[in-house]
N, C-alpha and C positions, 0 to 999 in steps of 0.2 A: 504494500500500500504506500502511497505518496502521501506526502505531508497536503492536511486538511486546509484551506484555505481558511483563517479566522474570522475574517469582513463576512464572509456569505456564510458562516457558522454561524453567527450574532444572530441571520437577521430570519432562522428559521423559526416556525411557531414551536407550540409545544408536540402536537401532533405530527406533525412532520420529525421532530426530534425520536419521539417515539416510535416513529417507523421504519425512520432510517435505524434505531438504536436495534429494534428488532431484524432485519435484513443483515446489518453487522455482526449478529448472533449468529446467521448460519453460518460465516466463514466461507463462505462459496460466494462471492460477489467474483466477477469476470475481470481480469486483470485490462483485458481491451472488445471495446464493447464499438461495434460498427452500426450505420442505422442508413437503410433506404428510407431518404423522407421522402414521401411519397401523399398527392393528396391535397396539394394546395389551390389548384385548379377549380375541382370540384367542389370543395368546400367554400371558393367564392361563388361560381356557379348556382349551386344550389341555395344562395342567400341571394342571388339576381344582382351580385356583385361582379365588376370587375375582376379579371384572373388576379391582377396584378393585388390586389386586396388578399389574397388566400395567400399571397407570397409577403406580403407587409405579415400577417398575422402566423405567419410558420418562423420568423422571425421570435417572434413571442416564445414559440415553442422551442429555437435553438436556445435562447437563453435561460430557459428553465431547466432544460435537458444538460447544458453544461454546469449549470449550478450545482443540479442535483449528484452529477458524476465527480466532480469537485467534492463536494462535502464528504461524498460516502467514498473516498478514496480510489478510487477508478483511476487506473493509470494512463488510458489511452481510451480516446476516445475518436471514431472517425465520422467524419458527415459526408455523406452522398449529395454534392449542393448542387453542383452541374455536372450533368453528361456529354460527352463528343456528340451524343443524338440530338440533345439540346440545342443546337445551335439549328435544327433545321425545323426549331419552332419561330411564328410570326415574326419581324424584325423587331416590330414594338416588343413584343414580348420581351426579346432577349436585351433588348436595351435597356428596359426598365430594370429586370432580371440582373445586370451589371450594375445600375445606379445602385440596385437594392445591395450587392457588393460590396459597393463603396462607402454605402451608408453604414452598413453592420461594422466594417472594419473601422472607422474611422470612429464610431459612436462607441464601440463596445473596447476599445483597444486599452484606457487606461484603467478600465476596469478586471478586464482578463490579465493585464502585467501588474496588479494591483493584488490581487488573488493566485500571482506565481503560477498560470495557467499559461504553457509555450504554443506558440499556433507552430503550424506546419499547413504545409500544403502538398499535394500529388497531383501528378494530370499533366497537360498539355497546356502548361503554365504561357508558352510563347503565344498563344491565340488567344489569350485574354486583351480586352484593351489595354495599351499601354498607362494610359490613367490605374488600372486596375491593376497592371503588374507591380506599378511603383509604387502605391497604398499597399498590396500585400508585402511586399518585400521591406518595410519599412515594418509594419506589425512583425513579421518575421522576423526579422532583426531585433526587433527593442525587445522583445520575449524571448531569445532566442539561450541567456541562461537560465529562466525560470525552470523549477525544480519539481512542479507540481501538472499535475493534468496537462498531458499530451494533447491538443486540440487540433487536429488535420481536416483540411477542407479539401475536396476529391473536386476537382474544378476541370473543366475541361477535361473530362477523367473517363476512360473505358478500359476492361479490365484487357480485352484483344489488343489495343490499341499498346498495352504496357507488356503487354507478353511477347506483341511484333518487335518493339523498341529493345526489348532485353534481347532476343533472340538474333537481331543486328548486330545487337553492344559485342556480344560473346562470338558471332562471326568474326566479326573487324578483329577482336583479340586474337583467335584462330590465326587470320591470317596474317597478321602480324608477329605472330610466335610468342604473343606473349601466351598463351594455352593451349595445349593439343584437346582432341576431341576426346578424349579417354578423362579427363579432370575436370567434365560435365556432369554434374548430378545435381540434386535438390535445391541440396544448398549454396551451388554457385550461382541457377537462376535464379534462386532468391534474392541474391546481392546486385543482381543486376536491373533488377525491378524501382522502380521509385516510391516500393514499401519499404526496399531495406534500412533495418536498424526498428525496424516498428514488429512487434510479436504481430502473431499469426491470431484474430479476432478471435476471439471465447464464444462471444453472443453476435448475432446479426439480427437487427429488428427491422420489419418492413411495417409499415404502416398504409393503410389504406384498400385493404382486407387480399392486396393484388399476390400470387403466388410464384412469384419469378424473382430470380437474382438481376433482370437488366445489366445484365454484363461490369456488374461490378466487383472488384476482388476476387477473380475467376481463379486464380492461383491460391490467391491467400486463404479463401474459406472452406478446404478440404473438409477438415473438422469442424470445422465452425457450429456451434447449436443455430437454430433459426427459431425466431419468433415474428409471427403475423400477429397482427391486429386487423380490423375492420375501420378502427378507429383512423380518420384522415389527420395529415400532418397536424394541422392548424390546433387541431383539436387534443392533441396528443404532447399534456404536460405528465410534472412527476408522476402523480398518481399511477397511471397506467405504466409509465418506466418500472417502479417500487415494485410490479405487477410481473412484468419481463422477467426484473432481476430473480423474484423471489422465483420465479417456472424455472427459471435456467437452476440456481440454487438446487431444484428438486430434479434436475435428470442429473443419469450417468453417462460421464463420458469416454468409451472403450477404448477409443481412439484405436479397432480393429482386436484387441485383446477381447475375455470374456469378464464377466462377472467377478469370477470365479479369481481372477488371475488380479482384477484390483483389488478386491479385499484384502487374497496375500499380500499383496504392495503394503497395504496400508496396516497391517500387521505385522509388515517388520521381517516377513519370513518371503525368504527368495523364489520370485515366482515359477523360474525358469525349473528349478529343484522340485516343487512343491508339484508343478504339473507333471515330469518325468515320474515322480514317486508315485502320483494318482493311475500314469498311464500302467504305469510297471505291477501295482496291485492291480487294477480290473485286468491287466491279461494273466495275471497268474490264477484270479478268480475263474477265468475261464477255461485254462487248461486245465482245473483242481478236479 
């Protein structure tokens, strides 16, 4: 866990203290917690509002969603803000969609370096407006020792689009002799990605009841738990997060082993031994 921010610990009620004190009880909080916001469209829509209104009001919901991860120690947190699809919505749209960019960074900045909250960004950072590169890069920067909540914003971001980029980066190496093709595995494409240095997401929450990844973290969510909601972005404060964490809390995670084989883990007793000695009794039960 990261150290809790004090300013936005102050300023929770007593309920909210209570909830998060309980959630802290199970020890299973996600060390990095990923989220398709999804939902802001329709949620203006369906009030006979402007799109652009459902995206002012999910704004709402990033900054509750970061507080909440902030206090209860979440180390990493990523937002799915814009996609490379993205861009081949309305012009208005995406225009406004940038302002709204430049509004959040510019509004929220000395409060996130205030609360020791580091941004980060991923994606196809050069297609942002240049207005928009030099406000993040500038937030980037002034946050860039904070010690607390990892805050990434997935921007001009597909998960293809980072897999083609890595899979160039490690050619050009190749042929350049800095790597032969035999010192290709996992872990190299992971360093070559514009996740690395960031763990591999615990939880993924999508919002907006939709049942698809949208090409986001296509590498990185192997394991990943997944939680849906119905609930649209806009609409989608702590409450429902506190909701997330505690589901994810209650699964197990096999990560391809059995049951059987984490408990050993967590017993203390070697599992690789433990399964050989179970294998080696049922076959002697069966020759007896």
């Amino acid at each position: 866990m990261v150290g809790r921010p004090q300013q936005w610990l102050s300023e929770r009620t007593e309920q909210d203290i209570e909830q998060q004190n309980a959630l802290l009880q199970l020890e299973r909080l996600p060390r990095h917690v990923a989220i398709i916001m999804d939902g802001n469209g329709r949620w203006a829509v369906g009030r006979k509002l402007p799109r652009i209104a459902g995206h002012c009001e999910g704004i709402e919901s990033v900054r509750d969603i970061v507080k909440a991860s902030a206090e209860l120690g979440v180390e990493y947190l990523t937002l799915y803000a814009f996609s490379t699809e993205n861009w081949r919505r309305p012009q208005a749209e995406v225009n406004a969609l940038m302002r709204l960019l430049e509004y959040y960074l510019e509004t929220e900045l000395e409060e996130l370096d205030q609360n020791n909250v580091r941004l980060n960004a991923i994606g196809k950072i050069a297609a942002l407006p240049k207005r928009v590169q030099r406000i993040l890069a500038t937030a980037i920067e002034r946050t860039r020792d904070n010690t607390g909540l990892v805050l990434t914003l997935a921007l001009s971001y597909s998960g293809r689009w980072d897999l083609v980029r890595a899979i160039q980066l490690i050619s050009l190496d190749v042929r350049r002799g800095k790597l032969s093709p035999e010192d290709i595995n996992e872990n190299l494409v992971s360093s070559y990605l514009s996740t690395h240095g960031l763990p591999e997401p615990d939880l993924l929450i999508r919002t907006s009841g939709e049942q698809r990844i949208s090409n986001f973290l296509l590498w990185e969510i192997a394991y990943t738990e997944i939680y849906t909601t119905e609930t649209l972005w806009p609409d989608f404060r702590r409450q429902e997060y506190y909701t997330a964490l505690a589901e994810y809390a209650r699964r197990e995670r096999r990560f391809g082993m059995t049951s059987e084989q984490l408990s050993w883990d967590e017993s203390g007793m070697p599992s690789t031994r433990s399964y050989l000695s179970s294998l080696f009794d049922f076959l002697a039960r069966r020759r007896a």
